[in-house]
matplotlib code that plots the C-alpha trace (Angstrom):
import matplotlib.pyplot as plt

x = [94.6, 93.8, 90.5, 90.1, 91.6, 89.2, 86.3, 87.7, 87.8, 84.5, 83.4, 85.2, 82.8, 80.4, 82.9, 83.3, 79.9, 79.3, 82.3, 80.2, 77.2, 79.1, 79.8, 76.7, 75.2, 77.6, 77.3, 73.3, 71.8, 74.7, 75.4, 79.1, 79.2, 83.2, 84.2, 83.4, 86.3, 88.6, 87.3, 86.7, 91.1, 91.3, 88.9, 90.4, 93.6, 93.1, 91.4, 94.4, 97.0, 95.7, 94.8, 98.1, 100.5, 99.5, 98.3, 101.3, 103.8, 104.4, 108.6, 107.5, 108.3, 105.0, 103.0, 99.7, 101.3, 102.2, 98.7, 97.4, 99.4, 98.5, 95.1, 95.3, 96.5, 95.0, 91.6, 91.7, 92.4, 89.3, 86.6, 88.1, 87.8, 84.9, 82.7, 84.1, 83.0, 79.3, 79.7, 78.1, 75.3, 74.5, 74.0, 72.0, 69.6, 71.6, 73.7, 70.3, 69.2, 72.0, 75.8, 77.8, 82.1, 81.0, 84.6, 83.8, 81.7, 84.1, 86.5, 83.8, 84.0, 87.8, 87.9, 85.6, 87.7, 90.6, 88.8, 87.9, 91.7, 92.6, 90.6, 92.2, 95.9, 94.9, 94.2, 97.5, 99.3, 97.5, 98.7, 102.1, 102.3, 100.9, 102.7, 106.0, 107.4, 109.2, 107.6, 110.1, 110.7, 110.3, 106.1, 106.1, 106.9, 104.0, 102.6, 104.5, 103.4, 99.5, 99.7, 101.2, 98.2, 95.7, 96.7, 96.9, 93.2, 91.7, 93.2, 91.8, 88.7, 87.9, 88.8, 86.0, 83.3, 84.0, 83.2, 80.7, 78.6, 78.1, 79.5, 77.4, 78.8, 82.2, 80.2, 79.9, 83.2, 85.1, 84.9, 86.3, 89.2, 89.8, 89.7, 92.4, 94.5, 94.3, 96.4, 99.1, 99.6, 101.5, 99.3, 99.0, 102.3, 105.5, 106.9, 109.9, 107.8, 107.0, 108.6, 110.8, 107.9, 105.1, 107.4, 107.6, 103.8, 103.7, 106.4, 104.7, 101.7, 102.0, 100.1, 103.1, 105.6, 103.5, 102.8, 106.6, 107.7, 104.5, 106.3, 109.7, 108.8, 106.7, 109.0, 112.1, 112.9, 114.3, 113.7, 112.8, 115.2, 115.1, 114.5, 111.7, 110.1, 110.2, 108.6, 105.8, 105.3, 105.2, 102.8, 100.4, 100.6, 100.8, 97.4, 95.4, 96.5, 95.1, 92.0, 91.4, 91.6, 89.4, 86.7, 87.1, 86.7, 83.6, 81.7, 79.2, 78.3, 77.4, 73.7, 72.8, 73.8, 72.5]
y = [-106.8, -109.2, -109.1, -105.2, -104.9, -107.8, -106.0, -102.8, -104.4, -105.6, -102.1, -100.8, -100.5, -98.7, -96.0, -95.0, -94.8, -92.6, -90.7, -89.7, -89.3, -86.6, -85.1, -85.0, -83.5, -80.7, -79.5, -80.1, -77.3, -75.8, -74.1, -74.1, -77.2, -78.7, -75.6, -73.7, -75.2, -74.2, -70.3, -70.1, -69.8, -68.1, -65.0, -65.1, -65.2, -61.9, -60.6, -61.1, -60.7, -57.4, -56.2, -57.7, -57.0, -53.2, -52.4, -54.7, -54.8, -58.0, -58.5, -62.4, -62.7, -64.3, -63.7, -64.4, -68.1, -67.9, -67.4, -69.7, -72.5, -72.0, -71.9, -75.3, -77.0, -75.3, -75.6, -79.1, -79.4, -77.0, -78.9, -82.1, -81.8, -79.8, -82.4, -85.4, -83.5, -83.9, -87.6, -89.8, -87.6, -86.8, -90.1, -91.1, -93.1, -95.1, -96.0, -96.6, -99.1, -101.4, -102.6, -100.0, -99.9, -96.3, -95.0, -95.3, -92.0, -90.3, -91.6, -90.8, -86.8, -86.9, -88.7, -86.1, -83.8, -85.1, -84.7, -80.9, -80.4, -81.7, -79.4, -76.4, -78.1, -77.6, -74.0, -73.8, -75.0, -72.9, -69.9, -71.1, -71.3, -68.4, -66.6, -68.3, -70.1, -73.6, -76.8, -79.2, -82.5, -81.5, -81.3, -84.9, -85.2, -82.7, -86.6, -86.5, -83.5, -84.1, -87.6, -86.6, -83.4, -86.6, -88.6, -85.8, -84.8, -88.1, -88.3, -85.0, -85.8, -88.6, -87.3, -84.6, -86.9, -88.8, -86.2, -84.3, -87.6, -86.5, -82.8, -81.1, -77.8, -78.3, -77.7, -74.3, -73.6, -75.5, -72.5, -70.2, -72.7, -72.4, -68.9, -68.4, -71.7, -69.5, -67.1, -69.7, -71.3, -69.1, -69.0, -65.1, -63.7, -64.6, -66.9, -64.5, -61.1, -62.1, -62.0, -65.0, -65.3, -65.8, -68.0, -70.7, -71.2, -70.8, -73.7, -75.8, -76.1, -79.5, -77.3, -74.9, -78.0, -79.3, -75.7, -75.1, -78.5, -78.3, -74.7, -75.9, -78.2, -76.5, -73.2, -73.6, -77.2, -77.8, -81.2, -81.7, -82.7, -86.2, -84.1, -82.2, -85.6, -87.4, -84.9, -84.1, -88.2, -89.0, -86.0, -87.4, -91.2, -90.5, -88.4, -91.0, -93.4, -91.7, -90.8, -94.1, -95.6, -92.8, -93.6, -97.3, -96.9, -94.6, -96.1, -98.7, -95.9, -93.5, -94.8, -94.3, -90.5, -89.9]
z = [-109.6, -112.7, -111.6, -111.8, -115.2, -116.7, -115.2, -116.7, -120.1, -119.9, -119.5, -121.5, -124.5, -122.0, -121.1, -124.6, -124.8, -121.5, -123.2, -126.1, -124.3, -122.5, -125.3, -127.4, -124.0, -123.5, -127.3, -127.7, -129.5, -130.0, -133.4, -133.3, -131.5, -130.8, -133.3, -130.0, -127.9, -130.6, -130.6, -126.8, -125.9, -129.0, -127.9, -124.6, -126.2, -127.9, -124.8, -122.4, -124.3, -124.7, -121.4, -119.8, -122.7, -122.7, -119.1, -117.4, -119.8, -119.5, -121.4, -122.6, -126.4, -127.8, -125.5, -127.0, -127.2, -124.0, -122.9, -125.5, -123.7, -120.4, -121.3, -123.0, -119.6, -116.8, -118.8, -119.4, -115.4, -114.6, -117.1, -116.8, -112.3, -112.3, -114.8, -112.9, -109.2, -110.5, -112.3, -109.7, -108.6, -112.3, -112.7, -109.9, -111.5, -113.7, -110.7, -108.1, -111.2, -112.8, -111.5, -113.3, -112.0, -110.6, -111.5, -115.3, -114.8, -113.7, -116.3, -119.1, -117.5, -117.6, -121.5, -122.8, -121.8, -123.6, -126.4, -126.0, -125.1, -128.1, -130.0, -128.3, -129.3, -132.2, -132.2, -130.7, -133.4, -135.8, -134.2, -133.7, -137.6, -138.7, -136.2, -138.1, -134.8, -135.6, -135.1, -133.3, -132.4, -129.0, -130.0, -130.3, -126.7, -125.4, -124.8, -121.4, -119.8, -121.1, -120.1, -116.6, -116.6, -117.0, -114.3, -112.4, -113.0, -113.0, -109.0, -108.0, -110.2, -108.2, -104.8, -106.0, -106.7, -103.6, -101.5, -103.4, -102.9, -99.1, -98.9, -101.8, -101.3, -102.8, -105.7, -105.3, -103.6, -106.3, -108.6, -106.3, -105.7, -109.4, -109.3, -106.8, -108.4, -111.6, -109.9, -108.3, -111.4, -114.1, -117.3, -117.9, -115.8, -116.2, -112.8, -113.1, -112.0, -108.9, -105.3, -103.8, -101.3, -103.7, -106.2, -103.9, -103.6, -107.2, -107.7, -105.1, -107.5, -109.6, -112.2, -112.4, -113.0, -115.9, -117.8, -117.5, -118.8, -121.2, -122.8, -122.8, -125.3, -127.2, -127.5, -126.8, -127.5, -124.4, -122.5, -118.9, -116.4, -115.0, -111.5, -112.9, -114.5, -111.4, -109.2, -111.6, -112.3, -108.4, -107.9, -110.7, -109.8, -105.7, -106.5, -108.6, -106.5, -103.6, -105.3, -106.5, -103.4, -101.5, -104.1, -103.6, -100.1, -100.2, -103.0, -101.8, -99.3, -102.4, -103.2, -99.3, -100.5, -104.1]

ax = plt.figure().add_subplot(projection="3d")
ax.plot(x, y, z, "-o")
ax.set_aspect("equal")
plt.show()
């Protein structure tokens, strides 16, 4: 294990420079550049909160935040697993030419997209003062449920890369995936409208565990329970874990593929 963390550390200065590589690339030529991710949940803020406040009557008090919130989390998940899908094969040639750790690509994907995130927390907070809602302790904590979203998504990240090496059509199905895990994890509908039936598939998604612990702090100052910690902390290690070891497994096959 010491072995993996020294070589870790010696890359380590190369992974924060993939990291800003990643991001110079995603915001070249672009006028409003990182001021972008802080407009983008805005917009669709205003957007949904006014199609489903009006057309569904949705009873959530602040429900633009509501949105705003669930828009910071499951976002982060959707750029930070879709950018990490691609890593390895968008960086063929780097790999076919030098000994690179092939997981710090994937790491660079998932870092950049802590840094967008962050950006779009910040939104949040702005609208959470000018709409006159308390800032609490409990804000300081958001660490738990973000660190526990990161974890998550580095896992899944990395079972995605794995098998986009040799399966390249995940690609293309991994949007509509997203799609339909927009609508199993609560981030413009209240978990309470719907039926017994559909709740439980809704609670089964890790996603849904996070958002709820993620909103409890951030509104109503309430802490998880050591139950709902657990679960989500077992979930997020058991599935890095998992994808670590399925990339460590696969790698050395992944030049024979790129």
């Amino acid at each position: 294990m010491s072995v993996y963390i020294q070589n870790f550390l010696k890359f380590r200065p190369l992974l924060m420079e993939l990291v800003t590589r990643d991001i110079k690339t995603k915001y070249r030529r672009s006028i409003l550049g990182v001021l972008w991710t802080l407009l983008n949940p805005l917009l669709m803020m205003l957007v949904l909160s006014v199609v489903f406040s009006h057309i569904f009557k949705f009873q959530v008090e602040n429900y633009p935040l509501y949105i705003l919130s669930g828009q910071v989390v499951f976002n982060f998940f959707s750029e930070s697993t879709s950018s990490a899908m691609s890593s390895i094969i968008n960086n063929a040639p780097l790999i076919k030419k030098v000994y690179i750790p092939k997981y710090l690509f994937t790491l660079s994907r998932v870092a950049s997209s802590v840094v967008n995130v962050m950006a779009s927390f910040c939104a949040l907070i702005v609208v959470m003062v000018f709409s006159g809602i308390e800032l609490n302790f409990t804000v300081l904590l958001l660490v738990v449920p973000m660190g526990i979203l990161i974890i998550f998504s580095t896992g899944i990240g990395l079972l995605l890369a794995t098998v986009a090496v040799k399966f390249r059509d995940i690609i293309h199905l991994y949007g509509v995936l997203i799609t339909a895990l927009t609508y199993l994890t609560p981030v413009i509908y209240p978990i309470s409208i719907l039926p017994a039936k559909i709740r439980f598939f809704v609670e089964l998604n890790p996603l849904t565990g996070i958002l709820n612990m993620f909103r409890n702090l951030m509104f109503y100052n309430t802490l998880p329970t050591v139950g709902q910690l657990l679960t989500s902390v077992t979930i997020a290690i058991g599935t890095f874990l998992l994808g670590l070891f399925i990339f460590y497994k696969n790698q050395d096959k992944f030049i024979l593929n790129i």
